[in-house]
C-alpha positions in Angstrom: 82.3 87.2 60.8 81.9 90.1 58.5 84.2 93.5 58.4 83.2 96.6 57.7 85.4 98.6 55.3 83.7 102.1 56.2 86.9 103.7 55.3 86.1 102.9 52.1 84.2 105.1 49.5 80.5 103.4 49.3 80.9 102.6 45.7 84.0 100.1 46.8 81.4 99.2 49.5 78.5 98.4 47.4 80.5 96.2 44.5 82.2 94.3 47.2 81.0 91.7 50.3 83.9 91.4 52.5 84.2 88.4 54.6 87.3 87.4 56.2 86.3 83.6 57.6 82.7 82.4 57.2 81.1 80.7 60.1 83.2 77.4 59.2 86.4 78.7 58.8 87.2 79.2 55.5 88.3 82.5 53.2 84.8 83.7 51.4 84.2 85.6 48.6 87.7 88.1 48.5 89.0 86.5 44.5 85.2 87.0 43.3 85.1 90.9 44.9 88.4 91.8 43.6 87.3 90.4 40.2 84.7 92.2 39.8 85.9 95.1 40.7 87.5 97.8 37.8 90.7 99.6 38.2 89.8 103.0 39.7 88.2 100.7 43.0 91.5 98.4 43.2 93.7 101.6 43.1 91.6 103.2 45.7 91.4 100.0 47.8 94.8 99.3 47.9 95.7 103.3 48.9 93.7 102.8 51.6 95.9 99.6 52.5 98.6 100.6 52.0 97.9 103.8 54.3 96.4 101.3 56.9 99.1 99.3 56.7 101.7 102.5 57.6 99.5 103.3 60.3 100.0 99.8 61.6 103.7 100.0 61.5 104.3 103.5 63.1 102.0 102.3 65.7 103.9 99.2 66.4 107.4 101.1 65.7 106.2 103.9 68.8 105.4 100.9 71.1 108.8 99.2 70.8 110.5 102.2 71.3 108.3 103.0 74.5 109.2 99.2 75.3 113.3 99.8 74.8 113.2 103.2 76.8 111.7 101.8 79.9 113.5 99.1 79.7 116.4 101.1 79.6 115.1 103.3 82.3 114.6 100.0 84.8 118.2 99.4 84.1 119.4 102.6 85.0 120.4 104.2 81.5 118.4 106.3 78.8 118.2 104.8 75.6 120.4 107.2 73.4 122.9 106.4 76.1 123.0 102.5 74.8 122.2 103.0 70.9 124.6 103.5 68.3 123.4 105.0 65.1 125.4 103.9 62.9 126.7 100.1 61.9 130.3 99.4 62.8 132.7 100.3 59.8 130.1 102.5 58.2 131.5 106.2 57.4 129.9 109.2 59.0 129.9 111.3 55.9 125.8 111.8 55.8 125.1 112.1 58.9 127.8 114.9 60.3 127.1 116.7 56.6 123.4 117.1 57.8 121.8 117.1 54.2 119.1 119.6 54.6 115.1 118.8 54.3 114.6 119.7 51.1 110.7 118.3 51.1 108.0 117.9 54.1 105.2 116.0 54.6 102.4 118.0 54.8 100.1 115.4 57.1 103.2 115.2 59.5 106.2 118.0 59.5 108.9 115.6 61.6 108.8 113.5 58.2 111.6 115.3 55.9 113.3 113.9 53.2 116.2 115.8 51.3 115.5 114.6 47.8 118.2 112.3 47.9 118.0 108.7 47.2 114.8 106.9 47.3 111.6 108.7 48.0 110.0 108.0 51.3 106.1 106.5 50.9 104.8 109.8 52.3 106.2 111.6 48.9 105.0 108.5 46.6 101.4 108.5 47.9 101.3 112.3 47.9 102.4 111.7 44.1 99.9 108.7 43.7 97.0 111.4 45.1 98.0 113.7 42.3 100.1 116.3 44.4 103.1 118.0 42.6 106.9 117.1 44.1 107.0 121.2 44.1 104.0 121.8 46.6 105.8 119.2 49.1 109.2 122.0 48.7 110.1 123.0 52.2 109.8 126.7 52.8 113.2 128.3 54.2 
């Protein structure tokens, strides 16, 4: 069974046959692509990936919330009613002092981060695709 990588750009396409399982089973032809592919094309490929692969988890993070609010619904409650935020024993400090967005995502404007601690993967791939930390500032 073959799989088309169309989101790929058509040089990644032509320098690469992608083949999950051939018609016996086995893994074909992935180590030789990768091989002989050169470093601008594995970058590329593996933004796309990686991208693909955040899709995949906010996807599957929406559905398990949908899952845990009708849940709580058939029981009678709404879901904020029977989550805690925080960890036992863990100080409120951050959340009550509301640190302020200090960056948005462009693609998606609920995504905030205040510049504090580590950078969220929105901000690293808009790095990685050559944007400045200034143009992701958010406007007051």
């Amino acid at each position: 069974m073959s799989y088309e990588l169309s989101s790929f750009s058509e040089p990644i396409r032509n320098r690469m046959e992608c083949r999950i399982m051939d018609g016996n089973g086995h893994m074909s032809h992935w180590s030789q692509a990768f091989e002989a592919m050169d470093l601008d094309a594995l970058k590329e490929m593996r933004k796309t990936i990686d991208r693909a692969i955040s899709g995949y988890e906010t996807r599957k993070r929406k559905e398990a919330l949908l899952a845990l609010e009708q849940a709580a619904k058939e029981h009678g409650f709404k879901l904020s009613d029977l989550v805690v935020d925080q960890k036992p024993g863990k100080s409120r400090r951050s959340s009550e002092a509301g640190a302020e967005a200090a960056y948005v995502n462009p693609e998606n404007p609920d995504e905030t981060w205040s510049g504090r601690g580590r950078r969220p993967r929105w901000v690293n791939d808009a790095l990685a695709a050559g944007r400045a930390l200034e143009e992701l500032k958010a406007q007051p």
